[in-house]
C-alpha positions in Angstrom: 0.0 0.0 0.0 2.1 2.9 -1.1 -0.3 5.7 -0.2 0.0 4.8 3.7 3.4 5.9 5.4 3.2 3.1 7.6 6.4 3.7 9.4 4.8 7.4 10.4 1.6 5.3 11.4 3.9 2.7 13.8 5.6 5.9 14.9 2.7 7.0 16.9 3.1 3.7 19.3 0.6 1.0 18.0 0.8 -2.3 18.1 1.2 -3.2 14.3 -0.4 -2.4 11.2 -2.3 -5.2 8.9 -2.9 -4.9 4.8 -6.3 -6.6 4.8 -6.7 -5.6 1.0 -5.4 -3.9 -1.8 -6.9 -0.9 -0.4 -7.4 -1.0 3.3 -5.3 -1.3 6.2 -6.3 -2.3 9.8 -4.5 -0.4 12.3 -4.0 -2.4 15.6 -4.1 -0.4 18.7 -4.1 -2.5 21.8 -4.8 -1.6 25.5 -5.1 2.2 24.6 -7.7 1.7 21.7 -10.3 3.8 24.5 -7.9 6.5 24.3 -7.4 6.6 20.1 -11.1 6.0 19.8 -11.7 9.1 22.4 -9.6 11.7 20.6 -10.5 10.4 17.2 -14.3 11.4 18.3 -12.6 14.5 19.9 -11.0 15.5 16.3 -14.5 14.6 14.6 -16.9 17.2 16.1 
């Protein structure tokens, strides 16, 4: 996936990064997936 700058995305502390398709990536959190999923509502609104 050459759009994605996956090593800017591990950067940030997750757990790992999965291709799940030519065009889609899963982004594996871990124990502070309340947190992401908080700020990511946060930056939403």
């Amino acid at each position: 996936m050459r759009k994605v700058d996956q090593q800017k995305i591990k950067s940030t502390g997750i757990s790992g990064i999965k291709e799940v398709g030519p065009t889609s990536i899963q982004v594996i959190v871990g124990t502070n997936v309340q947190f992401v999923a908080d700020e990511i509502t946060k930056l939403r609104k």
